[in-house]
Biopython code that builds the backbone (N, CA, C, O; Angstrom):
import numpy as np
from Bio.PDB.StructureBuilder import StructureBuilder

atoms = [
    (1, "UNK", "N", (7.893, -2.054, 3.330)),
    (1, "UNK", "CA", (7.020, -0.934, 3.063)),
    (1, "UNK", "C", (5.573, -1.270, 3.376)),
    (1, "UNK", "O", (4.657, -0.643, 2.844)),
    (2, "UNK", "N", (5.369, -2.231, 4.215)),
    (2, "UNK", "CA", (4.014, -2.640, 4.341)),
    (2, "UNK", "C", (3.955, -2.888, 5.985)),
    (2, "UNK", "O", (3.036, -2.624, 6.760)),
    (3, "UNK", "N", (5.156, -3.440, 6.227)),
    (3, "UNK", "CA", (4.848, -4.285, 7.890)),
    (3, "UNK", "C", (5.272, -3.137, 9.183)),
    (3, "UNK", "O", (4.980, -3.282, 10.370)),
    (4, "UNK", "N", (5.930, -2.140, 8.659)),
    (4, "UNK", "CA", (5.626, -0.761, 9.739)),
    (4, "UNK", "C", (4.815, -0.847, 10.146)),
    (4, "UNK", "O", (4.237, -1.633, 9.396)),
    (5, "UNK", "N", (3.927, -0.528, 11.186)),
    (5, "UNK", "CA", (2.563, -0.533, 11.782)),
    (5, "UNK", "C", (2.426, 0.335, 12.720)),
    (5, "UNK", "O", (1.533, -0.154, 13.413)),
    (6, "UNK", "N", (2.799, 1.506, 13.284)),
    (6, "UNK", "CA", (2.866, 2.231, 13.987)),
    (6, "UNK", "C", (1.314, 2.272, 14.836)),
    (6, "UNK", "O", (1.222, 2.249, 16.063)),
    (7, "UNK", "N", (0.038, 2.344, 13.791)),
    (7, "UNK", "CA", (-0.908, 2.620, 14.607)),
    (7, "UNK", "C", (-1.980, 1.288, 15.282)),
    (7, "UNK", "O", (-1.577, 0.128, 15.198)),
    (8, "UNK", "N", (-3.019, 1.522, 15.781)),
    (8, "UNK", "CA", (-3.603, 0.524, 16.385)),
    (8, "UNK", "C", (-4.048, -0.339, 15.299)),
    (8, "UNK", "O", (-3.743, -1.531, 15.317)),
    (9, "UNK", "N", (-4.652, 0.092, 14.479)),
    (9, "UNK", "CA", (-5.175, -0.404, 13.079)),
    (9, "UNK", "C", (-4.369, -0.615, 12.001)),
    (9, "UNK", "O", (-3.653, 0.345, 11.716)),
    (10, "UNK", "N", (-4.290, -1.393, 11.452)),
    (10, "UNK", "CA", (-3.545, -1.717, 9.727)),
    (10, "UNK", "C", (-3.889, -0.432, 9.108)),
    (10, "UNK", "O", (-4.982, 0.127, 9.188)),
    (11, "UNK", "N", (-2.853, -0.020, 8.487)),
    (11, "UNK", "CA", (-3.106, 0.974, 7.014)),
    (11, "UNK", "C", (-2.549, 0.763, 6.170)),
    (11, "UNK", "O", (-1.333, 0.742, 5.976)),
    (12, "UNK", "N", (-3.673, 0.513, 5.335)),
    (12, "UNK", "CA", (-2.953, 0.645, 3.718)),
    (12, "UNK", "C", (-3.469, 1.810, 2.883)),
    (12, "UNK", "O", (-4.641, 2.176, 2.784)),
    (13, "UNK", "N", (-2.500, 2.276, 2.359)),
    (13, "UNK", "CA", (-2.372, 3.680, 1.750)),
    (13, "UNK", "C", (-2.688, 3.595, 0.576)),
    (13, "UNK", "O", (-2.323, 2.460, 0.272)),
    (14, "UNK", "N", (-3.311, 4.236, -0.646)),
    (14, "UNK", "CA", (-2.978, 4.017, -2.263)),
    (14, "UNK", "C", (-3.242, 5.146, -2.615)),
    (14, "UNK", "O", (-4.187, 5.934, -2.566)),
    (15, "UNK", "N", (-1.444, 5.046, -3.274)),
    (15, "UNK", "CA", (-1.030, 5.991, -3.613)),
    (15, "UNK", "C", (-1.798, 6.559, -5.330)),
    (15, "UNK", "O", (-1.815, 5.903, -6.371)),
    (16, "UNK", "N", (-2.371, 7.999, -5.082)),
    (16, "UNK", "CA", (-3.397, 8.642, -6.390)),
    (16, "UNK", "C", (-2.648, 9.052, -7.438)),
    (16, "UNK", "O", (-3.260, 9.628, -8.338)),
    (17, "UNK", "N", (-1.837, 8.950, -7.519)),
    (17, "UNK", "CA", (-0.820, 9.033, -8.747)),
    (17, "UNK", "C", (-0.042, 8.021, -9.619)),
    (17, "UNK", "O", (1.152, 7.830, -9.850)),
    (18, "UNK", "N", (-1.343, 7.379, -10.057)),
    (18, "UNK", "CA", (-1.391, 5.605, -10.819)),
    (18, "UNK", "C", (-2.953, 5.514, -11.175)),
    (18, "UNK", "O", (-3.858, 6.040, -10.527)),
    (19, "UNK", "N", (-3.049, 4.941, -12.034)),
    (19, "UNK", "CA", (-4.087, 4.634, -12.836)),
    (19, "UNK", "C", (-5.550, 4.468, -11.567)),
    (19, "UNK", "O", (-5.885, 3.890, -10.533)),
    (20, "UNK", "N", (-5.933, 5.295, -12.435)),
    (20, "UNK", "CA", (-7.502, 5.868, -11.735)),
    (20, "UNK", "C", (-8.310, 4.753, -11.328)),
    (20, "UNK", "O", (-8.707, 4.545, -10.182)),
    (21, "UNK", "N", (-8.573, 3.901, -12.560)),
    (21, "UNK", "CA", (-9.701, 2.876, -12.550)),
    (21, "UNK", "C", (-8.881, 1.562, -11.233)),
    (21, "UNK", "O", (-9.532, 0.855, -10.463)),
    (22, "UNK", "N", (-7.914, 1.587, -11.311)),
    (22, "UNK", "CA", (-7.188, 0.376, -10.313)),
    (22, "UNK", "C", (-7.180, 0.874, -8.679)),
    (22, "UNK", "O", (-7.623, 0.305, -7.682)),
    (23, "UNK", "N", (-6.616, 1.935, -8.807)),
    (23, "UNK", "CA", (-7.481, 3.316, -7.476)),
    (23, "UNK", "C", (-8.227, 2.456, -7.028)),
    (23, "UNK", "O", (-8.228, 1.590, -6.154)),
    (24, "UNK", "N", (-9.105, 3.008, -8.081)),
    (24, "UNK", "CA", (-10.801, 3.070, -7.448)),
    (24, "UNK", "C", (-10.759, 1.552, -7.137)),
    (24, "UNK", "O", (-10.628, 1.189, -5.968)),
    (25, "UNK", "N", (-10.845, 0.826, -7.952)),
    (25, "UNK", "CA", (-10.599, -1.298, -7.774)),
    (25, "UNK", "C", (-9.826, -1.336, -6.519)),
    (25, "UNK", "O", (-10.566, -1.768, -5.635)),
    (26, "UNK", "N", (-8.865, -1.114, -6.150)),
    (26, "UNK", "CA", (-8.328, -1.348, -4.954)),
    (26, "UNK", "C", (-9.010, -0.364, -3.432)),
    (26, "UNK", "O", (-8.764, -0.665, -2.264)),
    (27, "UNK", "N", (-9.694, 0.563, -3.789)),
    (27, "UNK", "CA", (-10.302, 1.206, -2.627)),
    (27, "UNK", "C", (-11.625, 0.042, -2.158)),
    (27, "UNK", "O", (-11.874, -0.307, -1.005)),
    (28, "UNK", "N", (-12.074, -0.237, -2.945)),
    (28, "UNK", "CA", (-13.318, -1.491, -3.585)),
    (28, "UNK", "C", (-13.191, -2.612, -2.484)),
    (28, "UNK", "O", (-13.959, -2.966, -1.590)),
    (29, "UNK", "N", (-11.958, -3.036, -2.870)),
    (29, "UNK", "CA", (-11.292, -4.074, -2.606)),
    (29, "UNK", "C", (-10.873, -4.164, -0.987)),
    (29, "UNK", "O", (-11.081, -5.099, -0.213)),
    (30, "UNK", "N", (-10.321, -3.090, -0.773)),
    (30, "UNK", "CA", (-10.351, -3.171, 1.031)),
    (30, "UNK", "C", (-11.463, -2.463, 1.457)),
    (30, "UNK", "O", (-11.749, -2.569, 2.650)),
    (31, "UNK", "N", (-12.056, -1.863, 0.848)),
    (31, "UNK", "CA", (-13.688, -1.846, 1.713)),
    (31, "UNK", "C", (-14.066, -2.946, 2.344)),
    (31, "UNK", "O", (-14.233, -3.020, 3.561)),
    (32, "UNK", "N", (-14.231, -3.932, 1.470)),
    (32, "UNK", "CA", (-14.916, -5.125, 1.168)),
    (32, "UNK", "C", (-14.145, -6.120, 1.586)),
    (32, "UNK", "O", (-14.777, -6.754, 2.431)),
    (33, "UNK", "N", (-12.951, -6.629, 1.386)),
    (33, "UNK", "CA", (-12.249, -7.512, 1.636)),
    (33, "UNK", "C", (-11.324, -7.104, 3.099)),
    (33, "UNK", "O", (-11.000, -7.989, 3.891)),
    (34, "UNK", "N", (-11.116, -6.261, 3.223)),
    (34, "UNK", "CA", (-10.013, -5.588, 4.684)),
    (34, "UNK", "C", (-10.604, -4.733, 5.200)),
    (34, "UNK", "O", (-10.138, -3.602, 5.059)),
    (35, "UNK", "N", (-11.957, -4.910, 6.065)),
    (35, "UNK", "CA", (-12.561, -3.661, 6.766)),
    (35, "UNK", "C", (-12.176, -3.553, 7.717)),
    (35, "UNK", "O", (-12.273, -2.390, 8.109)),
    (36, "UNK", "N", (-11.716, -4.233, 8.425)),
    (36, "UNK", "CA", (-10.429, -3.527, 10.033)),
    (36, "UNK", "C", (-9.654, -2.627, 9.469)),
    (36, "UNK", "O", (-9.455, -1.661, 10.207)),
    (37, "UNK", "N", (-8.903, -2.551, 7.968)),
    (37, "UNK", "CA", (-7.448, -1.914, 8.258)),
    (37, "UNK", "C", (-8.423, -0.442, 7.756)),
    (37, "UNK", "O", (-9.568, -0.507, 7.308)),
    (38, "UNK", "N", (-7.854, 0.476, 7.910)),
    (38, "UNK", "CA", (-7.869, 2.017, 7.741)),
    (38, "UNK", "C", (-7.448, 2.429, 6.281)),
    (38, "UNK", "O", (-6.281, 2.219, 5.950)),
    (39, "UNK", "N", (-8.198, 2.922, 5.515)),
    (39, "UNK", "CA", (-7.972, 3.588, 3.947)),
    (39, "UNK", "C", (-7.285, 5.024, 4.071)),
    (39, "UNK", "O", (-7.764, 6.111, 4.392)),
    (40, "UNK", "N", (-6.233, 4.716, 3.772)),
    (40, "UNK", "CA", (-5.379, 6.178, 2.988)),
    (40, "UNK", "C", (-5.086, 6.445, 2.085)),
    (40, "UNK", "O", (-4.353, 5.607, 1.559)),
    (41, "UNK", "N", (-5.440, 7.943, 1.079)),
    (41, "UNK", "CA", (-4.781, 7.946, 0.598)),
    (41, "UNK", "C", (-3.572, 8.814, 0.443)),
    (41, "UNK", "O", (-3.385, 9.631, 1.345)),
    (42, "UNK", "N", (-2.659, 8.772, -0.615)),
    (42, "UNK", "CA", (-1.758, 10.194, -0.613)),
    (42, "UNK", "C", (-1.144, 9.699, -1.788)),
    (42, "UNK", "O", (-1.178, 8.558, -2.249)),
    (43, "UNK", "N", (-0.490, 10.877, -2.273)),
    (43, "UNK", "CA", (0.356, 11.543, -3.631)),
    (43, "UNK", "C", (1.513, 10.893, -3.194)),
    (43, "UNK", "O", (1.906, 10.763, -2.035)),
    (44, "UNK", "N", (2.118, 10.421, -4.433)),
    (44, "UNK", "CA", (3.842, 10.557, -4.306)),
    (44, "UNK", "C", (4.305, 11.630, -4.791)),
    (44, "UNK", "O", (5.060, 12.358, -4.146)),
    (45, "UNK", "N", (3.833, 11.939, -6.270)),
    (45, "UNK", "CA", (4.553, 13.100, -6.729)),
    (45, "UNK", "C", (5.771, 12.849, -7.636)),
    (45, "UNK", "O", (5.984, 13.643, -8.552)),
    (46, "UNK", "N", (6.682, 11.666, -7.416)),
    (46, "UNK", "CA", (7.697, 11.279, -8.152)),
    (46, "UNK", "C", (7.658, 10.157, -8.148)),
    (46, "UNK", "O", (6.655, 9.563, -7.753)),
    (47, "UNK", "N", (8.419, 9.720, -8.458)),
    (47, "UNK", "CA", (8.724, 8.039, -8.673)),
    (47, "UNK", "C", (9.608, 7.393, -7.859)),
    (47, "UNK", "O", (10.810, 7.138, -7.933)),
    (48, "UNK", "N", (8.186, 7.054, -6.556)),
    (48, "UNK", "CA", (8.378, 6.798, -5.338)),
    (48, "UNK", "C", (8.929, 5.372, -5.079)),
    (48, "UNK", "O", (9.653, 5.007, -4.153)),
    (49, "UNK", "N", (8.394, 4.610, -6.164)),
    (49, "UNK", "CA", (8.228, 2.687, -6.304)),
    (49, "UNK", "C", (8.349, 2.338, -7.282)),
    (49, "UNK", "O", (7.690, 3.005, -8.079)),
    (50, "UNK", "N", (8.963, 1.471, -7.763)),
    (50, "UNK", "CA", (8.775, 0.564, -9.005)),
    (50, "UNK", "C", (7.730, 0.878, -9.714)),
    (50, "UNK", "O", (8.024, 0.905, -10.909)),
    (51, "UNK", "N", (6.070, 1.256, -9.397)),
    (51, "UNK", "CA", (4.789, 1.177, -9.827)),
    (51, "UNK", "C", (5.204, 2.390, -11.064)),
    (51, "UNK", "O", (4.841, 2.227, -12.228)),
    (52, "UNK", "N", (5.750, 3.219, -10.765)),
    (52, "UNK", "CA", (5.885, 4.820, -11.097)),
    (52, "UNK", "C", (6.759, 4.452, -12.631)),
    (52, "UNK", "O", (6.771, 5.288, -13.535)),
    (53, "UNK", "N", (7.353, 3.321, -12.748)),
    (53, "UNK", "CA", (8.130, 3.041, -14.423)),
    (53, "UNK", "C", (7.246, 2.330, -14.767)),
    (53, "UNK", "O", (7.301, 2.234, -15.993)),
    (54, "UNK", "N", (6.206, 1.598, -14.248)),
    (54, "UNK", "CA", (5.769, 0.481, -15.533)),
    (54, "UNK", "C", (4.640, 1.952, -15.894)),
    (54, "UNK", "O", (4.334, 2.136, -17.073)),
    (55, "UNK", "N", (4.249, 2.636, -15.122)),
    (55, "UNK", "CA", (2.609, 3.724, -15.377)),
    (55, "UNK", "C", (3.430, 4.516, -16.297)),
    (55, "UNK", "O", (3.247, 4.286, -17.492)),
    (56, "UNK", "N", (4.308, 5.412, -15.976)),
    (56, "UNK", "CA", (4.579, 5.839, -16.569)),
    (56, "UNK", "C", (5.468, 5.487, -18.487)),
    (56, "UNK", "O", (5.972, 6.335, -19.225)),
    (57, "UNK", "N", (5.404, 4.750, -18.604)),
    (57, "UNK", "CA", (5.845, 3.469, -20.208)),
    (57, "UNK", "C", (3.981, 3.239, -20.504)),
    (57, "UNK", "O", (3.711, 2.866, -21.645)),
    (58, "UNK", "N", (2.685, 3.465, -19.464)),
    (58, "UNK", "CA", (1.232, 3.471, -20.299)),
    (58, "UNK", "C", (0.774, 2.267, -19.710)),
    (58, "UNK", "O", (-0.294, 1.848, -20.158)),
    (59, "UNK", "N", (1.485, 1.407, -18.543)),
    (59, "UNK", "CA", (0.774, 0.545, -18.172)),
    (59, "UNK", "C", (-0.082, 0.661, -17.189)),
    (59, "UNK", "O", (-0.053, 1.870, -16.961)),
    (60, "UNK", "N", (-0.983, 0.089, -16.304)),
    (60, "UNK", "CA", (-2.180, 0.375, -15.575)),
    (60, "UNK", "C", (-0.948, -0.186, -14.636)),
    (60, "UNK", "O", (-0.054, -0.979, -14.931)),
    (61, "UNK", "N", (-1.301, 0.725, -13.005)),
    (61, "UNK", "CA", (-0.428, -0.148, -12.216)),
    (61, "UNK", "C", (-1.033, 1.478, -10.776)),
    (61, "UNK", "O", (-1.447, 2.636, -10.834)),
    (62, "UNK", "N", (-0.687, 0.467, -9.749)),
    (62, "UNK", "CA", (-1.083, 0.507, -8.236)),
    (62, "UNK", "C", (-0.558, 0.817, -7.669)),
    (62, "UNK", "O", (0.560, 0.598, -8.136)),
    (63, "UNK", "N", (-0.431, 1.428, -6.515)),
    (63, "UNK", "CA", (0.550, 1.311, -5.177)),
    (63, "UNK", "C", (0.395, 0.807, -4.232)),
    (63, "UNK", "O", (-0.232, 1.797, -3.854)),
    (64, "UNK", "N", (0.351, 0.176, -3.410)),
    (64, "UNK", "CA", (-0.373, 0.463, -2.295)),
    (64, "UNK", "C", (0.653, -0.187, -0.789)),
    (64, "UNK", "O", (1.164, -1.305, -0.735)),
    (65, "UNK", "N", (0.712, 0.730, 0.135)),
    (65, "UNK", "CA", (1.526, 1.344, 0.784)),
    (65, "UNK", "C", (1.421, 0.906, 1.962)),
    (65, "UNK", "O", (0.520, 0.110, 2.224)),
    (66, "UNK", "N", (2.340, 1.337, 2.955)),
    (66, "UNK", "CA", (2.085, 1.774, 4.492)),
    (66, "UNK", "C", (1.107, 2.852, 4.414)),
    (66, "UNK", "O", (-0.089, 3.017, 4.655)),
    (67, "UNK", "N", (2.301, 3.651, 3.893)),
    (67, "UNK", "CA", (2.007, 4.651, 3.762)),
    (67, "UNK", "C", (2.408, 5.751, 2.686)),
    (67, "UNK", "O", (2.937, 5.315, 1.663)),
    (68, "UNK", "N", (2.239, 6.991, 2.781)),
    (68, "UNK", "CA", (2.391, 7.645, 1.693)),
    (68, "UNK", "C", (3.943, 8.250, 1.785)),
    (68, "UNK", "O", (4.502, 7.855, 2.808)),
    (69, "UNK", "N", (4.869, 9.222, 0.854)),
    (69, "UNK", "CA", (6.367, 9.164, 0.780)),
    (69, "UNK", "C", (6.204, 10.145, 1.881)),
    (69, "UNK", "O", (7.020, 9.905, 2.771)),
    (70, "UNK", "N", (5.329, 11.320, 2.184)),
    (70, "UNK", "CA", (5.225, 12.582, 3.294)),
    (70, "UNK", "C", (4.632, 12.039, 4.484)),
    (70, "UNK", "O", (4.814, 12.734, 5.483)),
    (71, "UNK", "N", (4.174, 11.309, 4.596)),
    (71, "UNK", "CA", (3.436, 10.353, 5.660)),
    (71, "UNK", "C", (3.820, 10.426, 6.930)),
    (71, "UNK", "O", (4.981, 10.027, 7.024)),
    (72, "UNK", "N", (3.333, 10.782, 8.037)),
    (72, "UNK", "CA", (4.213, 11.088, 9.464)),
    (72, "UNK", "C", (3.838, 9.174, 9.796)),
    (72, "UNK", "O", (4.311, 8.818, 10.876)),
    (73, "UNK", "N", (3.246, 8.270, 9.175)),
    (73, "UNK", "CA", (3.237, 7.090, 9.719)),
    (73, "UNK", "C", (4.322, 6.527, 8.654)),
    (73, "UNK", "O", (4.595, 5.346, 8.871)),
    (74, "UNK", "N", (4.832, 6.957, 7.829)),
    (74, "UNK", "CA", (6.644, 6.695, 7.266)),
    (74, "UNK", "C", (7.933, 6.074, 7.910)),
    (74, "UNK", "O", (8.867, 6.726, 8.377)),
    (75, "UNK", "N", (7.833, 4.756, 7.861)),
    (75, "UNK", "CA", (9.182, 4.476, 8.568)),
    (75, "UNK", "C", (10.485, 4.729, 8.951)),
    (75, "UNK", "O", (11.532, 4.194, 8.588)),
    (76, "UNK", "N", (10.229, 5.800, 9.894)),
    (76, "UNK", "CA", (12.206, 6.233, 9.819)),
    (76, "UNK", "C", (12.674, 5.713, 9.571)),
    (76, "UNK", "O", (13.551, 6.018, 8.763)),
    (77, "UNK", "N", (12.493, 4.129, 10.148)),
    (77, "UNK", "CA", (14.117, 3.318, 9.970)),
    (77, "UNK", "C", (14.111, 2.841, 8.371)),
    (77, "UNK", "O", (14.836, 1.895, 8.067)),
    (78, "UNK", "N", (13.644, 3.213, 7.783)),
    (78, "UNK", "CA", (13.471, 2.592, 6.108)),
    (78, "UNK", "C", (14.710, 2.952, 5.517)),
    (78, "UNK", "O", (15.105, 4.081, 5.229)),
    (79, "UNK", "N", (15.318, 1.773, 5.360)),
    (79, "UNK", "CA", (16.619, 2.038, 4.540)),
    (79, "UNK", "C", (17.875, 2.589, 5.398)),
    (79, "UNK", "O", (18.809, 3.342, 5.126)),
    (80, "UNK", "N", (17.520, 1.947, 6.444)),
    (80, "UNK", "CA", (18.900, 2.694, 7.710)),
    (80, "UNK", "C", (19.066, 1.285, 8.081)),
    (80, "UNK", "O", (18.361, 0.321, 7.784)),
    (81, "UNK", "N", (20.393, 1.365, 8.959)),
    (81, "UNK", "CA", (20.837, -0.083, 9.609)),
    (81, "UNK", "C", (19.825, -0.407, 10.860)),
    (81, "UNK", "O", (19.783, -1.537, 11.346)),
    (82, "UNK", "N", (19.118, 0.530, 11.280)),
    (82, "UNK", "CA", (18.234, 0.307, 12.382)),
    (82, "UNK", "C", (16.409, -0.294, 11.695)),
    (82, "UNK", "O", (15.338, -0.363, 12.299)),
    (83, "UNK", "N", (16.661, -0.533, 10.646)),
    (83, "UNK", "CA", (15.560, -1.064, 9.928)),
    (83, "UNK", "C", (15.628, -2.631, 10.327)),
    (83, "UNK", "O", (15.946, -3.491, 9.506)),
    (84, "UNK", "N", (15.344, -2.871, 11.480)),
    (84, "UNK", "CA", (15.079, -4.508, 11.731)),
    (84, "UNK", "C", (13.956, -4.832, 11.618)),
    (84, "UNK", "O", (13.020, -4.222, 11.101)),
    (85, "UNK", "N", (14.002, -6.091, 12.234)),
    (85, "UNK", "CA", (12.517, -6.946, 11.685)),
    (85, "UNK", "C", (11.818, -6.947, 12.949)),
    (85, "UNK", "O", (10.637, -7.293, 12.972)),
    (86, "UNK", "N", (12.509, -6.545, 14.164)),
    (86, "UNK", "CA", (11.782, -6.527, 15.574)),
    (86, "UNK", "C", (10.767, -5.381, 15.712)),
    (86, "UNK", "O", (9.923, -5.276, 16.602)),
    (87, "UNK", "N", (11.038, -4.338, 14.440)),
    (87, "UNK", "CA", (10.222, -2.988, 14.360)),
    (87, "UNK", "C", (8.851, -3.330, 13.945)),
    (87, "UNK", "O", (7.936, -2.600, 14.326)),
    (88, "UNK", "N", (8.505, -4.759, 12.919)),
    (88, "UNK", "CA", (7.855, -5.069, 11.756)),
    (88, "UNK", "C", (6.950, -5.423, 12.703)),
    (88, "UNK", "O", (7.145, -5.516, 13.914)),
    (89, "UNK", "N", (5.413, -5.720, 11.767)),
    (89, "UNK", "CA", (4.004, -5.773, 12.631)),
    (89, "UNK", "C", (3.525, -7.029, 11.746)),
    (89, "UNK", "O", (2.443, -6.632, 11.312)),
    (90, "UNK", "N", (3.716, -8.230, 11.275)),
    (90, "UNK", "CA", (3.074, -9.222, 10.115)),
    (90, "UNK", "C", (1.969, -9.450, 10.378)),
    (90, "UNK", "O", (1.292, -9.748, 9.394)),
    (91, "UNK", "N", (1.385, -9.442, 11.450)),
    (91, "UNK", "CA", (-0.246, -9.770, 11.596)),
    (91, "UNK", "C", (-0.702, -8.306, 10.823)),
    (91, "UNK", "O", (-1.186, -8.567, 9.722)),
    (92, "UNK", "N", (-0.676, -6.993, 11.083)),
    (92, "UNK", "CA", (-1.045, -6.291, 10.263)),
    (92, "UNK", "C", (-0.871, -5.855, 8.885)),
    (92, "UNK", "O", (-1.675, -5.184, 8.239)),
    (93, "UNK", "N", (0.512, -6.401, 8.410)),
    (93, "UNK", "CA", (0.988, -6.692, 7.250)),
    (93, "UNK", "C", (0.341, -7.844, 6.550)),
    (93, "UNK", "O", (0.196, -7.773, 5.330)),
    (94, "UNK", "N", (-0.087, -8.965, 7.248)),
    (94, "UNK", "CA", (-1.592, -9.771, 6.507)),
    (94, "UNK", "C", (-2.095, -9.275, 5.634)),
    (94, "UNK", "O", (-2.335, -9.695, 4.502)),
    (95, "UNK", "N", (-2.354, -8.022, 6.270)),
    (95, "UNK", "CA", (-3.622, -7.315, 5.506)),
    (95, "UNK", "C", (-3.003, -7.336, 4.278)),
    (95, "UNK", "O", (-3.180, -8.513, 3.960)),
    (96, "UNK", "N", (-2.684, -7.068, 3.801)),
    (96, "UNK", "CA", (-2.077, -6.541, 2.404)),
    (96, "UNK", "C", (-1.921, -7.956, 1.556)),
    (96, "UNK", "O", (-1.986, -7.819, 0.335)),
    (97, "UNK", "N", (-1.763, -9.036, 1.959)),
    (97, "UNK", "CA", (-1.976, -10.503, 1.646)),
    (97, "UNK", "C", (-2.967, -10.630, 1.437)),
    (97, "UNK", "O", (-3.138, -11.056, 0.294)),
    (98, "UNK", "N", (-4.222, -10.406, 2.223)),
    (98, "UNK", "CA", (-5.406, -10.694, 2.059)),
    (98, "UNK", "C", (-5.783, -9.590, 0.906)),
    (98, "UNK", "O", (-6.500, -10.093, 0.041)),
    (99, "UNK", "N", (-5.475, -8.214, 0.684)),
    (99, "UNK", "CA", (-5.481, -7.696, -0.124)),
    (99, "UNK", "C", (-5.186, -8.001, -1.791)),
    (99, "UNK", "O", (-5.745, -7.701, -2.846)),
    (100, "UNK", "N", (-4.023, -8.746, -1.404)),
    (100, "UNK", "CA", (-3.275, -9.414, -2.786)),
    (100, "UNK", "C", (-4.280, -10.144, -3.090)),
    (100, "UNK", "O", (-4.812, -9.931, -4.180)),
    (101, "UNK", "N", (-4.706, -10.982, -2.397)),
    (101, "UNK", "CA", (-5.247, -12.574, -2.808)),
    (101, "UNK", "C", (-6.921, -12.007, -2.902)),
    (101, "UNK", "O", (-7.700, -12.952, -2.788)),
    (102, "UNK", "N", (-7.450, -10.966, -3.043)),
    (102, "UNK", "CA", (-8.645, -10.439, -3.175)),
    (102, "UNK", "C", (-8.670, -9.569, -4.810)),
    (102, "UNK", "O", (-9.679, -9.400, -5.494)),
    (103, "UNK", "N", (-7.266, -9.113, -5.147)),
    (103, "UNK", "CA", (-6.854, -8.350, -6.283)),
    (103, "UNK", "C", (-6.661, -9.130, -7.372)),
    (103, "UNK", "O", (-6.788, -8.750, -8.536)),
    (104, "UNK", "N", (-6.226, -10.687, -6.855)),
    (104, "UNK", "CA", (-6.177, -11.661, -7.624)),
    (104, "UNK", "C", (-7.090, -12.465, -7.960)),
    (104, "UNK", "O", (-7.210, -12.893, -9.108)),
    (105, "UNK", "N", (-8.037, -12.843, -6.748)),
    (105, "UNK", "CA", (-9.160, -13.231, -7.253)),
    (105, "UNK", "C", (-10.648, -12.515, -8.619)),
    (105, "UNK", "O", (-11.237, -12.826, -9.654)),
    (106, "UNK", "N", (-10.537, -11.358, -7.509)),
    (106, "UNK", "CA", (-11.495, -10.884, -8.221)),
    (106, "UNK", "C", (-11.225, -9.946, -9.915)),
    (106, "UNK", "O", (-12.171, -9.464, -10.537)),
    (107, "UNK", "N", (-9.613, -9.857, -10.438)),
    (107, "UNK", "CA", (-9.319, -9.960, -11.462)),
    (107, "UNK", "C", (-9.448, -11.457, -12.452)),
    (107, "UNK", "O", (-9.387, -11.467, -13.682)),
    (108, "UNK", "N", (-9.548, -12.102, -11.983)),
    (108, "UNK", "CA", (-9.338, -13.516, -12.328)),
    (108, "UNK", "C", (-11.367, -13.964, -12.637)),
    (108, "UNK", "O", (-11.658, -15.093, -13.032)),
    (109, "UNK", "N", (-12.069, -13.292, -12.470)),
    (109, "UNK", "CA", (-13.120, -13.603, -12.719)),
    (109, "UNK", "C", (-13.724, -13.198, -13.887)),
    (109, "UNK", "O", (-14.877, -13.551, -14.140)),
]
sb = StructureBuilder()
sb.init_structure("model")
sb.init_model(0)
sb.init_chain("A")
sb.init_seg("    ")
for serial, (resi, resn, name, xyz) in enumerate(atoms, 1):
    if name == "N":
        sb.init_residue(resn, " ", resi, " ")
    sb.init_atom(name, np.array(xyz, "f"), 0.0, 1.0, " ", f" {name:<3s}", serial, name[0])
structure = sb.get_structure()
């Protein structure tokens, strides 16, 4: 859900239907830390990811995506037998590493 890459640029998506203040911390966060990749956001609407049971039980919690569940940059092959790894982009999927390790740091301070 991250190493799709369809476009020229990295995107990471975060999804607005999860705790506001972490939103906003993670928009922060690839400003600043991932300014090549491209900011999206979008709605899930349901309980698109794992993120969607811990928020919803009152915990603070994130998404952050390819892309969004309506997303025309949405991986067809997601969850089909044609979902290989020859489709996958990891240099732009970095991003989201460097993302992690920026979410971690700068919580950690």
């Amino acid at each position: 859900m991250v190493a799709y890459q369809p476009t020229a640029n990295p995107v990471l998506t975060v999804l607005t239907d999860t705790d506001a203040a972490l939103q906003s911390f993670s928009q922060q966060l690839i400003s600043t830390y991932v300014p090549e990749a491209t900011l999206y956001t979008n709605r899930c609407g349901y309980a698109c990811s794992d993120h969607f049971s811990w928020y919803n039980q009152g915990y603070p919690s994130v998404s952050i995506d390819e892309s969004g569940p309506s997303d025309t940059l949405l991986n067809p092959y997601y969850h089909t037998a044609a979902d290989t790894i020859e489709k996958l982009d990891f240099v732009k999927a970095s991003k989201f590493v460097k993302l992690a390790l920026a979410f971690i740091l700068e919580l950690a301070e």
